[in-house]
N, C-alpha and C positions, 0 to 999 in steps of 0.2 A: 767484669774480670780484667780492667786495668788497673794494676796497681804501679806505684812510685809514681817520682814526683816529677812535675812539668815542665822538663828543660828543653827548649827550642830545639825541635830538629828527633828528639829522643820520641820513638815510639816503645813503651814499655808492656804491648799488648799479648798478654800472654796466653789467652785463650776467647774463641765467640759462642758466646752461646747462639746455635742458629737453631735454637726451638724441640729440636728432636737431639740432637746431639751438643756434645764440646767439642769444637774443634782446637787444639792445643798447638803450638809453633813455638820456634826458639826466638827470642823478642829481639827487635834488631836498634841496636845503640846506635846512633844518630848518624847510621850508616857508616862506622866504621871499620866495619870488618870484623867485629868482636870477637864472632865464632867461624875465625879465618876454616874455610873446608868443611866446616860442622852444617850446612845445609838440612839437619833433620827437626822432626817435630818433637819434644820433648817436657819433663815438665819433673821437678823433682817429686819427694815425697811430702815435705813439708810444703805447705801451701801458705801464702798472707790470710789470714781472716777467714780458710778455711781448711776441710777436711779431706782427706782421702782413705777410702778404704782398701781392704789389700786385691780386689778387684779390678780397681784401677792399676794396680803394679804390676802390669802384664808382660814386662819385660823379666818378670820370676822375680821374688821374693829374694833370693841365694844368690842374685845377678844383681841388685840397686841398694845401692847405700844411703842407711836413714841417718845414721851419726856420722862424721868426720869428726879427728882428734885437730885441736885445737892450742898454740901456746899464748901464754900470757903477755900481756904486750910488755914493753919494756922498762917501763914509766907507770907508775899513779895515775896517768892522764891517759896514757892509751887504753880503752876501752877490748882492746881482744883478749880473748879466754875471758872473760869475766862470765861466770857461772851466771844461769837464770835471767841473765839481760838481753833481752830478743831483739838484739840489732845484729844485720851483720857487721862479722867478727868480733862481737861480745863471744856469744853462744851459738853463731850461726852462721855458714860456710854459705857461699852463695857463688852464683859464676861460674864454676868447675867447667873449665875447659874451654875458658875464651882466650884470646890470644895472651895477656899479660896473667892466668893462670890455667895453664897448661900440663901442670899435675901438682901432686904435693912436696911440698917445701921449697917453694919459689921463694925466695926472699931478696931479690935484685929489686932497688930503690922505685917505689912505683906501685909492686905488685898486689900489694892488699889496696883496696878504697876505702879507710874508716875514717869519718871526719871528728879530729881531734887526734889522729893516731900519729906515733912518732916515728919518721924513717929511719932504722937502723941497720940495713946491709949487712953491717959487719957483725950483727947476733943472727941474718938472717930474717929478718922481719923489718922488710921493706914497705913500705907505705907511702902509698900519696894522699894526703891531707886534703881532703875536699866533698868530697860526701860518702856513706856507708853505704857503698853498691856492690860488691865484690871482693871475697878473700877464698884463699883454695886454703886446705888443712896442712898444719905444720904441727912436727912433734920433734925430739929433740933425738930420738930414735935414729942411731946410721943407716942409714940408706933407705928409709922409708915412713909410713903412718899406720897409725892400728884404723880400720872401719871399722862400724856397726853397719850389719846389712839387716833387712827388714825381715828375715827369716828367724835373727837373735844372735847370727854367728858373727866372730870378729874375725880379719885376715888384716893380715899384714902385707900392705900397699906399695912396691917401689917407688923410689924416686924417676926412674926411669922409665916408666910407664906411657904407654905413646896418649897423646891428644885425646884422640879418639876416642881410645876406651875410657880416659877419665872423666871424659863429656856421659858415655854410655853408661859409666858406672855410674855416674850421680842423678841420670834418665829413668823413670817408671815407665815410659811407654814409647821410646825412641825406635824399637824393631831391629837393634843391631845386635850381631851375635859377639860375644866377648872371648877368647883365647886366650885361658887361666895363663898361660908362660906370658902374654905381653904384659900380665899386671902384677 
């Protein structure tokens, strides 16, 4: 159950099989602080190289988001929104809720991680160029993002939406309660 790649210092272990159970954690990036306050165990619903059933998404169905909405990057060569390409920020939101993405439509220079993507601030789709580790959802939508939640329903997302719950919303089995008015 580790997956990504081996950068000195980076533990990207997301869950141990200890035999009779999974035990599941928020994976800690080369100690710095990723998921500033975020201290819970978590784990979304799309997994690398595997499966989860709706059993595991104990945090309710109506409460975790399977889709985030996604925009096209700005260029030929940025690879975000690109339909059916399972990298993050092609087709695939990752990170939700670590310090440099903190809810939807972050777009301050930095905030996606897609290697090859272009920084553009000033459309809103910020990026740092270095490897495909993290992008929070962007949509072109005032003031917010549409989700897909695992139950089938979509709601419409603020931008203002605290940390917390946008860490909770993108968690299957984190134990925290969400307050429909913060999101």
């Amino acid at each position: 159950f580790i997956h990504g790649p081996p950068y000195a210092g980076w533990d990207f272990t997301v869950a141990t099989d200890t035999g009779s159970a999974i035990v599941e954690r928020v994976p800690s990036f080369g100690g710095i602080d990723s998921y500033i306050g975020l201290n819970y165990p978590g784990g979304g619903v799309m997994v690398v190289n595997g499966s989860n059933r709706f059993a595991r998404i104990v945090d309710g169905l109506s409460q975790t988001v399977m889709i985030d909405e996604l925009r096209i990057g700005p260029d030929a060569n940025d690879l975000r929104g690109t339909w059916a390409m399972g990298q993050c920020g092609a087709s695939i939101c990752a990170g939700s809720g670590r310090f440099d993405t903190p809810g939807p439509n972050r777009g301050e220079s930095g905030t996606d991680d897609v290697q090859g993507g272009t920084d553009r601030p000033d459309l809103g789709l910020g990026c740092f160029d270095y490897s495909s580790a993290q992008v929070s959802a962007k949509s072109k939508h005032p003031g917010g993002v549409l989700l897909g939640f695992c139950d089938g329903s979509t709601r419409f997302v603020r931008n203002s939406v605290s940390q917390r719950s946008w860490f909770a919303l993108h968690s299957r089995n984190d134990g925290l309660t969400l307050n429909g008015p913060d999101y």
